[in-house]
Gaussian input, Z-matrix of N, CA and C with variables (Angstrom, degrees):
# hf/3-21g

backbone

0 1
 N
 C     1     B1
 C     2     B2     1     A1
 N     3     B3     2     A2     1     D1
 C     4     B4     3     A3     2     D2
 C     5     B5     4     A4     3     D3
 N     6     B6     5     A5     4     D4
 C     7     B7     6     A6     5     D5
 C     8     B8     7     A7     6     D6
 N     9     B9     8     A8     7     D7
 C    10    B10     9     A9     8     D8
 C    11    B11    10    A10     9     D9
 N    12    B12    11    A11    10    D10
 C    13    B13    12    A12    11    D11
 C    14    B14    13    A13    12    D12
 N    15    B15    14    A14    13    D13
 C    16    B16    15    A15    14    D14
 C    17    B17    16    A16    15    D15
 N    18    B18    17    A17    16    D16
 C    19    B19    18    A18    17    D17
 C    20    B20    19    A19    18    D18
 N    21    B21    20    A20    19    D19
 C    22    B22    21    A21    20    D20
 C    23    B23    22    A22    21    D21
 N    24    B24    23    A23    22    D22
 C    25    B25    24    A24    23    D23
 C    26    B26    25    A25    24    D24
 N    27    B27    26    A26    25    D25
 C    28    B28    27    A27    26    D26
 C    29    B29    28    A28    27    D27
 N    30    B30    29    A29    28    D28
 C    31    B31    30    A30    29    D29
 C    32    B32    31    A31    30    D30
 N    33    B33    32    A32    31    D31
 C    34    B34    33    A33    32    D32
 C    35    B35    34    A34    33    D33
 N    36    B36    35    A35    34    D34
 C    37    B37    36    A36    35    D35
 C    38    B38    37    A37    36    D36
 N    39    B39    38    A38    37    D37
 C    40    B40    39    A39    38    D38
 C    41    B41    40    A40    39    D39
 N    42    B42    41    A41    40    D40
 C    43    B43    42    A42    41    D41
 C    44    B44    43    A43    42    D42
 N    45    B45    44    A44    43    D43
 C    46    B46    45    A45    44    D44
 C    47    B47    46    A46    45    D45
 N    48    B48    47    A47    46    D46
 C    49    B49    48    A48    47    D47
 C    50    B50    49    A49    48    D48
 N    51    B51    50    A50    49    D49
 C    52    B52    51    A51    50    D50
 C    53    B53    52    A52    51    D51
 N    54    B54    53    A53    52    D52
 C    55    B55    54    A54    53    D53
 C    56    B56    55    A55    54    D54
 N    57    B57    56    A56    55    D55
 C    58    B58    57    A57    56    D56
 C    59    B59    58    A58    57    D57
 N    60    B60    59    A59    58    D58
 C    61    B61    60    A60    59    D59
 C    62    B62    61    A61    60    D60
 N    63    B63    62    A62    61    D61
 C    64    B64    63    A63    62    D62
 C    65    B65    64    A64    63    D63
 N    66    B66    65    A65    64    D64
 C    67    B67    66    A66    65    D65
 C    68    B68    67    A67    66    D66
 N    69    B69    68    A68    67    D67
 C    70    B70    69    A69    68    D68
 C    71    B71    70    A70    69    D69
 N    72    B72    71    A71    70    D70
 C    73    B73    72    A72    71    D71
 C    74    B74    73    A73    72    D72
 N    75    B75    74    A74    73    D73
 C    76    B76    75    A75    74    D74
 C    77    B77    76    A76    75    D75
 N    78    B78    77    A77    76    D76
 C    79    B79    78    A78    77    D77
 C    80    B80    79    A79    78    D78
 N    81    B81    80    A80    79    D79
 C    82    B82    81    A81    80    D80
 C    83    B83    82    A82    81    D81
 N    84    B84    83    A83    82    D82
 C    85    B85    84    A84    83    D83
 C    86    B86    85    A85    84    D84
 N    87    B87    86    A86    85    D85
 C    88    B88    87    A87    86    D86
 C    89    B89    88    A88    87    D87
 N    90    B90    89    A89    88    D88
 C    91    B91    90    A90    89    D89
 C    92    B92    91    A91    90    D90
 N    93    B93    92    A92    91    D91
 C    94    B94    93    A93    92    D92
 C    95    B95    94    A94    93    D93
 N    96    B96    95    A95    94    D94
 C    97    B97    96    A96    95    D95
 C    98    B98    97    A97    96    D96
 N    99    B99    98    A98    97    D97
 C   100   B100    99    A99    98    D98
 C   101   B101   100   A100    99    D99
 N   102   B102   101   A101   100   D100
 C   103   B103   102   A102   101   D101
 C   104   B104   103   A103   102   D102
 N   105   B105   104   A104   103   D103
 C   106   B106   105   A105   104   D104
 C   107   B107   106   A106   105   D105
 N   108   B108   107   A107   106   D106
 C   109   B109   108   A108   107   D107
 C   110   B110   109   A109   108   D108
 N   111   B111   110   A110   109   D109
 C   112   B112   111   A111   110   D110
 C   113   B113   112   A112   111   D111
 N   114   B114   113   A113   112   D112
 C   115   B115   114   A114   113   D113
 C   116   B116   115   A115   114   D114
 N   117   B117   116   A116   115   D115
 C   118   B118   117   A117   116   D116
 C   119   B119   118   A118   117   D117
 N   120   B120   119   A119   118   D118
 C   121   B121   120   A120   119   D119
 C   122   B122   121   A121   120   D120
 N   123   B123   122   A122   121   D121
 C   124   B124   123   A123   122   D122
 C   125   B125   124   A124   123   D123
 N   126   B126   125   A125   124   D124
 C   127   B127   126   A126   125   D125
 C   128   B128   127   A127   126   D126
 N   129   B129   128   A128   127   D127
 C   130   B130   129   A129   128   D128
 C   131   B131   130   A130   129   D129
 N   132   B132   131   A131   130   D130
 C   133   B133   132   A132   131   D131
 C   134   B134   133   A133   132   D132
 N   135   B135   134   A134   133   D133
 C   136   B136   135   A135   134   D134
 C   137   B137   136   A136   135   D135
 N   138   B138   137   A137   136   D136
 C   139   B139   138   A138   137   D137
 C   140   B140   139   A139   138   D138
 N   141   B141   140   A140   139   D139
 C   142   B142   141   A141   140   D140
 C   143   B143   142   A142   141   D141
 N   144   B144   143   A143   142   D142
 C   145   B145   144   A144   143   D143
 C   146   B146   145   A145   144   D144
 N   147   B147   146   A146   145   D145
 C   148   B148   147   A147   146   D146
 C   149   B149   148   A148   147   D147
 N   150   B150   149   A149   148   D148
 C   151   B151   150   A150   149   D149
 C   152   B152   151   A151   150   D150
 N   153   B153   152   A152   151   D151
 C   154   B154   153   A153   152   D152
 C   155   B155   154   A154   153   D153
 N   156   B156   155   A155   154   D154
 C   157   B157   156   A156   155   D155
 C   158   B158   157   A157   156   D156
 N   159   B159   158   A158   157   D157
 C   160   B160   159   A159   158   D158
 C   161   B161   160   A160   159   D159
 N   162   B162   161   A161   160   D160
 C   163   B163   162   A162   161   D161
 C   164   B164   163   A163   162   D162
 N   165   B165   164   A164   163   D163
 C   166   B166   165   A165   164   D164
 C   167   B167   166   A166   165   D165
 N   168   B168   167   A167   166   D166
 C   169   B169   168   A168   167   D167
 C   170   B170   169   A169   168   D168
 N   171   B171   170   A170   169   D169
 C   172   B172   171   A171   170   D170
 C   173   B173   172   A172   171   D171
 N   174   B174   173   A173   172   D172
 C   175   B175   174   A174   173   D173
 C   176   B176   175   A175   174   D174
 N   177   B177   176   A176   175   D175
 C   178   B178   177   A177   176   D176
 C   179   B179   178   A178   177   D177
 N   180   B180   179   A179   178   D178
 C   181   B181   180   A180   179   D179
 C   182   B182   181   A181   180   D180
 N   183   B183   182   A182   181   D181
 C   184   B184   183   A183   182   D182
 C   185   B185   184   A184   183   D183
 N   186   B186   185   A185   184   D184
 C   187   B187   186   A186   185   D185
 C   188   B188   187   A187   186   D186
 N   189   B189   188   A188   187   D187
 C   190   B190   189   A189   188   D188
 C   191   B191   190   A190   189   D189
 N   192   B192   191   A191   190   D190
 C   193   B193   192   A192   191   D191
 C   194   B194   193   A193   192   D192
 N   195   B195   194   A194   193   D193
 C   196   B196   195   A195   194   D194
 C   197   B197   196   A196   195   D195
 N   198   B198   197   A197   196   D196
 C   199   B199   198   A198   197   D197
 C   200   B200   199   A199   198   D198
 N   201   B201   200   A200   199   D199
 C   202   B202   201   A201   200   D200
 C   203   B203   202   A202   201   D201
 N   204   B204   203   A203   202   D202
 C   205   B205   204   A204   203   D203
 C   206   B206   205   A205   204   D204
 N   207   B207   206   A206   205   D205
 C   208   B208   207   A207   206   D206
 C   209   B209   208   A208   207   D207
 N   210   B210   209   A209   208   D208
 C   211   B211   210   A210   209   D209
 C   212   B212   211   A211   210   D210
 N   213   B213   212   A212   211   D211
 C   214   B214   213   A213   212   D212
 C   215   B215   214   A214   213   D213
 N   216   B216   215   A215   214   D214
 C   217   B217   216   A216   215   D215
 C   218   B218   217   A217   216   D216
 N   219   B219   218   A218   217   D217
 C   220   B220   219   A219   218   D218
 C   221   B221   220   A220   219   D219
 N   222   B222   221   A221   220   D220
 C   223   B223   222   A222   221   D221
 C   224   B224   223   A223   222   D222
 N   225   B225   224   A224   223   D223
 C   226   B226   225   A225   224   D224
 C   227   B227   226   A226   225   D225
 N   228   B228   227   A227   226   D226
 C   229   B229   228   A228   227   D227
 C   230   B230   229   A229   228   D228
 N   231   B231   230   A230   229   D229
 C   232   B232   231   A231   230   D230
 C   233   B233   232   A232   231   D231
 N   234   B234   233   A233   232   D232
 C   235   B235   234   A234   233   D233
 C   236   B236   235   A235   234   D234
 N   237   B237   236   A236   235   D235
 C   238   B238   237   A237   236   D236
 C   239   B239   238   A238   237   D237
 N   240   B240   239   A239   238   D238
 C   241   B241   240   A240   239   D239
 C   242   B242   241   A241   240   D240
 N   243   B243   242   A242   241   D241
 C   244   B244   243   A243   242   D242
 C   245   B245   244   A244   243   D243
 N   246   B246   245   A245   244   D244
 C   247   B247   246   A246   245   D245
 C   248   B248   247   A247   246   D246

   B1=1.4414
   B2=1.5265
   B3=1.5113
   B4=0.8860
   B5=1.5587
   B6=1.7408
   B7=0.7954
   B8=1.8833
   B9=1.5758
   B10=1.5387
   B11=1.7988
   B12=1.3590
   B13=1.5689
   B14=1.6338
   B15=1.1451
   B16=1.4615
   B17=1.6798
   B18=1.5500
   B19=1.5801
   B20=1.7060
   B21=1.4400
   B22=1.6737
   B23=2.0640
   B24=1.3524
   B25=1.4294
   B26=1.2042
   B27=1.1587
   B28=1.7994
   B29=1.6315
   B30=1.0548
   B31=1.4919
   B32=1.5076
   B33=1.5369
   B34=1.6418
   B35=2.0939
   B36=0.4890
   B37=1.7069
   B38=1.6741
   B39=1.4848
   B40=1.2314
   B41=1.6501
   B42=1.1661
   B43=1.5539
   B44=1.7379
   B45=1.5099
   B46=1.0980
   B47=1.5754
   B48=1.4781
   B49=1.7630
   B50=1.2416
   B51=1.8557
   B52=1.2689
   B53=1.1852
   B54=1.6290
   B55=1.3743
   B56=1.6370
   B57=1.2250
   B58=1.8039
   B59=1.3716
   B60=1.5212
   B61=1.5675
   B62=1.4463
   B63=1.3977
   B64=1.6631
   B65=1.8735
   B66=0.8399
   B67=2.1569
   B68=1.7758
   B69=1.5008
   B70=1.4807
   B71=1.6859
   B72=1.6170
   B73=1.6803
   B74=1.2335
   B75=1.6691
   B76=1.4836
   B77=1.7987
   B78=1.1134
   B79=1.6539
   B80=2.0819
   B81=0.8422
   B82=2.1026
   B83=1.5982
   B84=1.4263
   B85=1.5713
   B86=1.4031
   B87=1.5297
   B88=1.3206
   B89=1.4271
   B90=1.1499
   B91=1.7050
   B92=1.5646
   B93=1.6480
   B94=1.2032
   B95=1.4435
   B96=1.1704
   B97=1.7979
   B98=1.6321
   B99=1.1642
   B100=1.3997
   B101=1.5698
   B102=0.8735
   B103=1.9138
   B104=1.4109
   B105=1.1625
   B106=1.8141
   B107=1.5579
   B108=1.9052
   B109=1.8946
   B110=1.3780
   B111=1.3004
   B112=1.4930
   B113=1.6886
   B114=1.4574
   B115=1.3212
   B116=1.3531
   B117=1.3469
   B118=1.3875
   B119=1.6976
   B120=1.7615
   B121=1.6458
   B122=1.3841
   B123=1.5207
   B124=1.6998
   B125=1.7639
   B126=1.1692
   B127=1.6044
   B128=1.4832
   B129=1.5514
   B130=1.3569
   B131=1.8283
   B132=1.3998
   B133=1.2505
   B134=1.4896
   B135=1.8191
   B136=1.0801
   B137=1.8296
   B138=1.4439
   B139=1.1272
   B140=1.3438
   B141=1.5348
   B142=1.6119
   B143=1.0073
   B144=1.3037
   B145=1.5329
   B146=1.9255
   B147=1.5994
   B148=1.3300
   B149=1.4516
   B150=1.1168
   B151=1.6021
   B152=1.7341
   B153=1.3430
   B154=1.5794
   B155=1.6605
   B156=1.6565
   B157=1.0843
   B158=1.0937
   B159=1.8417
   B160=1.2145
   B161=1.4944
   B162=0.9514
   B163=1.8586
   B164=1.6146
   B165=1.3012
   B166=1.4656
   B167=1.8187
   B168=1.1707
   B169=1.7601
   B170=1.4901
   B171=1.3717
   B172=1.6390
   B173=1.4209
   B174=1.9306
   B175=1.7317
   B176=1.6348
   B177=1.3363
   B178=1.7483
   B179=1.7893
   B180=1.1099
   B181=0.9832
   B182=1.7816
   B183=1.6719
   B184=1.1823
   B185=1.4674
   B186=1.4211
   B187=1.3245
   B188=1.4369
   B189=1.0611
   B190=1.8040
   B191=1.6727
   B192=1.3018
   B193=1.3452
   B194=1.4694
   B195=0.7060
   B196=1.4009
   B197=1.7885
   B198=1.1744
   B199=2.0604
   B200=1.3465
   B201=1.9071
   B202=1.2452
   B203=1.6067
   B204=0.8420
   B205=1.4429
   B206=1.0790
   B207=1.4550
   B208=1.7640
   B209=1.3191
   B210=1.3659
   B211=1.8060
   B212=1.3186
   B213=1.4825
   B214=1.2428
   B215=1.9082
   B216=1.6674
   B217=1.8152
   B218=1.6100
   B219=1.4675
   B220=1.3669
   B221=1.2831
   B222=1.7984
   B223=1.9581
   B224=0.9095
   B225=1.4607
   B226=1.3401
   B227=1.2733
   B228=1.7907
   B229=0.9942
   B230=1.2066
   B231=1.2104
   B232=1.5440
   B233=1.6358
   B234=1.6993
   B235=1.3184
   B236=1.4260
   B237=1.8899
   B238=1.7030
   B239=1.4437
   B240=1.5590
   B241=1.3440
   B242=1.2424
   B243=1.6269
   B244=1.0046
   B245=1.4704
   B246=0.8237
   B247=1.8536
   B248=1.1070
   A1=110.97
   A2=113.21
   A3=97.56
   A4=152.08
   A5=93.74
   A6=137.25
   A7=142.02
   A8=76.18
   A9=112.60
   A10=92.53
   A11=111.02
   A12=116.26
   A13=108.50
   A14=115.82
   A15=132.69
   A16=124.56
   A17=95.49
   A18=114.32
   A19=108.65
   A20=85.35
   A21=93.57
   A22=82.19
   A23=111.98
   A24=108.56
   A25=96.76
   A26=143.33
   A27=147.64
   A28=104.93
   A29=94.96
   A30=119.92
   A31=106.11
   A32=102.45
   A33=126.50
   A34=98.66
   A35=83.59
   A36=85.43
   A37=112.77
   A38=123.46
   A39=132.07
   A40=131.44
   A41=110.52
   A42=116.50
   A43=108.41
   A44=90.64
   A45=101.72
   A46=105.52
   A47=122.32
   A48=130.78
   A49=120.13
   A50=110.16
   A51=82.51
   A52=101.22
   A53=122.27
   A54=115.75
   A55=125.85
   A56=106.81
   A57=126.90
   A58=117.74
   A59=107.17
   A60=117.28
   A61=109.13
   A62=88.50
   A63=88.64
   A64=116.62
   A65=129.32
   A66=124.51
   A67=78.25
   A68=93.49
   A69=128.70
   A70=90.92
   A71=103.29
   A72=113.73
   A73=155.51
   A74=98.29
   A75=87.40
   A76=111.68
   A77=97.65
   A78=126.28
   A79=140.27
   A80=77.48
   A81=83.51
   A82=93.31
   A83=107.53
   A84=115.32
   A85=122.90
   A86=138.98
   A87=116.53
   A88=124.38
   A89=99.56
   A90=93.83
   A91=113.43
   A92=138.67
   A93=107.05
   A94=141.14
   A95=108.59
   A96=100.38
   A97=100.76
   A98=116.38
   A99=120.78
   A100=124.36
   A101=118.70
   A102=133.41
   A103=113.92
   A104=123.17
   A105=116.97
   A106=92.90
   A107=69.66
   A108=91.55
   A109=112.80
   A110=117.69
   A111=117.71
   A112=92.72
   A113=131.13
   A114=123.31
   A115=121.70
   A116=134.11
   A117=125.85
   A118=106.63
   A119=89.79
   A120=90.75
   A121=130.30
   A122=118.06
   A123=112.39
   A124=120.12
   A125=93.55
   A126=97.37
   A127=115.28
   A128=113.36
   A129=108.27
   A130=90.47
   A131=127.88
   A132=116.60
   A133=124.69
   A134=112.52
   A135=87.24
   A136=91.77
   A137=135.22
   A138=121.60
   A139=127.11
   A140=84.85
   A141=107.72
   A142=143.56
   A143=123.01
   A144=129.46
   A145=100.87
   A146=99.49
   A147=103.26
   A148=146.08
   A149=138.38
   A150=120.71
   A151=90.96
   A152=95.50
   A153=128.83
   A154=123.56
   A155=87.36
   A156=109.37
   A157=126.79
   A158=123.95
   A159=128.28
   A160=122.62
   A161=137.56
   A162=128.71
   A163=97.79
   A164=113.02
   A165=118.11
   A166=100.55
   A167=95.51
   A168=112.20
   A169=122.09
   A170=117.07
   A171=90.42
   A172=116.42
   A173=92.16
   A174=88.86
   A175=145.65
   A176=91.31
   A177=113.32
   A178=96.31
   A179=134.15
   A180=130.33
   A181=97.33
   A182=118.53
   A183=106.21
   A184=109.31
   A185=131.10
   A186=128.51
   A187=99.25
   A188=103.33
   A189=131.43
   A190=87.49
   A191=117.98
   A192=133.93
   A193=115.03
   A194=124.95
   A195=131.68
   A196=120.83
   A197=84.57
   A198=90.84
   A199=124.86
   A200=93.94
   A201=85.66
   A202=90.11
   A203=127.31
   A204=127.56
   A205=111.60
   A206=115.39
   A207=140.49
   A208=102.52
   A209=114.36
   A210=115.12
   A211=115.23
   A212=125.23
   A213=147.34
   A214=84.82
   A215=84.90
   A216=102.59
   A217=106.44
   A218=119.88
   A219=109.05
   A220=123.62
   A221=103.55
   A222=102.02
   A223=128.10
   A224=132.19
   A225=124.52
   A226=103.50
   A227=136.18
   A228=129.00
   A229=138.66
   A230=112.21
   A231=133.62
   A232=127.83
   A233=87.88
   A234=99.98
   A235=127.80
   A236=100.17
   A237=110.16
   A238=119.79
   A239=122.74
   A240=111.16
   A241=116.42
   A242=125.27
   A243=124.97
   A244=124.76
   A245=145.21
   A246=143.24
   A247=113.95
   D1=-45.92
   D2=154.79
   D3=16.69
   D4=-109.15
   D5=165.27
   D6=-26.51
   D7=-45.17
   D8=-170.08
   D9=-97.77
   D10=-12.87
   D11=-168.90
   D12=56.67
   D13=62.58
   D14=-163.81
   D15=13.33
   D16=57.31
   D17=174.85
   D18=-73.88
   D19=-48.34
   D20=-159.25
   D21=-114.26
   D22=159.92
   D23=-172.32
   D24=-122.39
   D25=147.35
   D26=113.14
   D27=11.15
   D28=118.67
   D29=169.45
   D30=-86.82
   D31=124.74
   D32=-170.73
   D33=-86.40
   D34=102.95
   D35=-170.89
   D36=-108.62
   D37=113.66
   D38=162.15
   D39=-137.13
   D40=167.85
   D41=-164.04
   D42=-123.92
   D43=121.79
   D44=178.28
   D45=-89.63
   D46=129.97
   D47=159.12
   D48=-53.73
   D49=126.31
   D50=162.24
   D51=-127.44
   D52=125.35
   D53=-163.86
   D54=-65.43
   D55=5.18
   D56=-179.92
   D57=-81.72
   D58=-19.11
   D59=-167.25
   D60=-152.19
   D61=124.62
   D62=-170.84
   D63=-76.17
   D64=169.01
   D65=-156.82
   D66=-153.94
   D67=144.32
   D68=179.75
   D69=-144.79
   D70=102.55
   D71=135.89
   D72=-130.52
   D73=144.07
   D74=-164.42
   D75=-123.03
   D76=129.53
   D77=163.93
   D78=-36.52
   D79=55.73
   D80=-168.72
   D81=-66.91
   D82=136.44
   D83=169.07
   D84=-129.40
   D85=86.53
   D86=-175.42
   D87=-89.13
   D88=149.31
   D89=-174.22
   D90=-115.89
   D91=139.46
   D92=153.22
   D93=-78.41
   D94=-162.94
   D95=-174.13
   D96=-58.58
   D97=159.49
   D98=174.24
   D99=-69.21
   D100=-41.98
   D101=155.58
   D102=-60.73
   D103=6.41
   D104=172.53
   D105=-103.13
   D106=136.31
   D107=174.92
   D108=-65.29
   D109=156.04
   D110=-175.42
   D111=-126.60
   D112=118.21
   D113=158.70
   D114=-158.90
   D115=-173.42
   D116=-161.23
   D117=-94.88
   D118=129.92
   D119=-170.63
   D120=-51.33
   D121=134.03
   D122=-169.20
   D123=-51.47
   D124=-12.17
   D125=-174.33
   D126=-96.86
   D127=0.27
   D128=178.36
   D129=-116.25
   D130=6.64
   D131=156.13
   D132=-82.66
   D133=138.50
   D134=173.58
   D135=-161.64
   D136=177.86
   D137=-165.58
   D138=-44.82
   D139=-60.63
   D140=146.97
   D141=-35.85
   D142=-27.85
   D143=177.18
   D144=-151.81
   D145=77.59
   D146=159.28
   D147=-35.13
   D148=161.41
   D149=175.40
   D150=-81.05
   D151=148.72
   D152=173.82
   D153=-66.61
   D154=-57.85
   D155=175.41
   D156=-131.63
   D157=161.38
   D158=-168.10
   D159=-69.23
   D160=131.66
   D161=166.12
   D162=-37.13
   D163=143.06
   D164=139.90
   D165=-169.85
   D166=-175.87
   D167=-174.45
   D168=-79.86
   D169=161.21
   D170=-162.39
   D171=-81.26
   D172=-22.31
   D173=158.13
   D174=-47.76
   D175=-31.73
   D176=178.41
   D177=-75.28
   D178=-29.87
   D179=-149.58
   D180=-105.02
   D181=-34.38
   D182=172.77
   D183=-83.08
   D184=-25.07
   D185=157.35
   D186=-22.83
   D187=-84.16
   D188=-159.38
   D189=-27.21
   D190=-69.88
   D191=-177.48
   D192=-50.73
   D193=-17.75
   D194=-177.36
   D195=-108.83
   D196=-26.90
   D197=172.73
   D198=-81.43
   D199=-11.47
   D200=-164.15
   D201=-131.11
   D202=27.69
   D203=168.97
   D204=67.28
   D205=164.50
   D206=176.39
   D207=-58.56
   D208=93.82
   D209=169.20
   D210=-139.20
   D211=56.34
   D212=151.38
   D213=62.75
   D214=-152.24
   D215=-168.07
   D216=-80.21
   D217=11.03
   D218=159.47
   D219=-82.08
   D220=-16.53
   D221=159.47
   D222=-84.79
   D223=6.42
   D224=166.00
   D225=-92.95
   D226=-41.38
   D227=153.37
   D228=-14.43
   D229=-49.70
   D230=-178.21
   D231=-72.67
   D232=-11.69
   D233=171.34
   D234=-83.26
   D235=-17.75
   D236=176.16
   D237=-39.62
   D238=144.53
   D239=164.93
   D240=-62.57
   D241=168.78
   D242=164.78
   D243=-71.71
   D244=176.48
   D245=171.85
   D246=-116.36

């Protein structure tokens, strides 16, 4: 979301059981380097549609994610600047 400066949103993703058939999943995560800036692309800024959010690194950003616990797309939210 970020990224997109919350054009396009985070996909809410869950799994329904089905107790008839057994399910194996598995989890791939890539990360970039920790010192790359993370911010909203210059081409989706525009007067009209300000950046959202602040630049920072992806370290600062999994910090961010991590201090404050697993709380779906209201933590990326929370990252917007203020106005």
């Amino acid at each position: 979301m970020v990224i997109s400066n919350a054009i396009y949103k985070s996909v809410e993703h869950r799994v329904i059981v089905n107790p008839n058939k057994e399910r194996v999943s598995l989890a791939y995560f890539y990360n970039p380097k920790s010192d790359l800036l993370i911010h909203p692309a210059p081409e989706l800024i525009t007067p009209e549609a300000p950046s959202l959010y602040p630049s920072m690194t992806f370290d600062e950003y999994r910090l961010f994610i991590r201090t404050r616990g697993p709380q779906g797309k209201s933590q990326v939210e929370s990252l917007k600047s203020p106005r």
